[in-house]
Structures are given as structure tokens and as C-alpha cells.
VOTI-57205 format. One record per residue (C-alpha): y, x, z; residue in one letter. Coordinates in pm, whole numbers, plus 50000, padded with zeros to 5 digits. Layout:
% residues N
YXZA ...
//
This chain:
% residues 76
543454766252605X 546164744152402X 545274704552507X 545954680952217X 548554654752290X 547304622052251X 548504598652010X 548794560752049X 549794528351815X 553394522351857X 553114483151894X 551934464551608X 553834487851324X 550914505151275X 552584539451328X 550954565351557X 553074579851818X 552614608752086X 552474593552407X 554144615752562X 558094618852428X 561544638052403X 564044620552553X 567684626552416X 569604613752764X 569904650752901X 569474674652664X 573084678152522X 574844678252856X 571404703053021X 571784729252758X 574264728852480X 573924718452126X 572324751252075X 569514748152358X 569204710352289X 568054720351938X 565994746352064X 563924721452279X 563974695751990X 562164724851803X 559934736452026X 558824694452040X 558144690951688X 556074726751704X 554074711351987X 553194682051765X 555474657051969X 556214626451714X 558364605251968X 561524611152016X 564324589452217X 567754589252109X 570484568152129X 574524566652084X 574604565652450X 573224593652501X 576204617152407X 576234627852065X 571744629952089X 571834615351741X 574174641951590X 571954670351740X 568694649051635X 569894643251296X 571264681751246X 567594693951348X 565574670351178X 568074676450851X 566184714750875X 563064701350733X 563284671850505X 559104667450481X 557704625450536X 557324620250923X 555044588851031X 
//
């Protein structure tokens, strides 16, 4: 049985967020710009809508940007 992920007010922005996140820290250096896609993908297929990335985080917005460039649809 597949458990929804619940979803909570980011602040006062009046988005809705996953609570539970991808964080970009690891990903790159864990499994190669290839894997690090693959888990960005398998996120968004699970419904995940928050997603951590930062300069710091070597090159995560690159490998972000290059997935989320795959499908162009509105995101909250």
C-alpha cells in the first residue's frame, strides 16, 4: 500500500510543499550526474514538491535545472 506524502504551507507564501524533501548536498558527489538525476526523477514520480539546492552544493543546480528542463509543465 503506497502512503501519500503529506503536504504542508511553506510559510506564509501560500504554496504547498511536501514535507518531506530532496536534498541536493550529496547527490552529485553519492552517485554521478547520471544517478543524481535518476533520484531527482524517481522524487518528482513519488510526488515530492521540495527540493533543496544550492551553489554550494556542487554543481546541484546544474543537475536540478538539466532535469527539471525535461518537463517544462507549471510546478506550485
Amino acid at each position: 500500500m503506497t502512503q501519500a506524502i503529506i503536504a504542508r504551507m511553506l510559510g506564509s507564501t501560500g504554496y504547498e510543499v511536501t514535507a518531506v524533501g530532496l536534498g541536493g548536498q550529496g547527490i552529485l558527489r553519492t552517485y554521478g550526474e547520471e544517478g543524481a538525476a535518476a533520484v531527482i526523477r524517481e522524487a518528482i514520480g513519488a510526488g515530492i514538491t521540495s527540493f533543496d539546492s544550492a551553489l554550494v552544493y556542487k554543481g546541484s543546480e546544474d543537475y536540478h535545472g538539466r532535469v527539471w528542463s525535461e518537463n517544462l509543465q507549471p510546478r506550485p
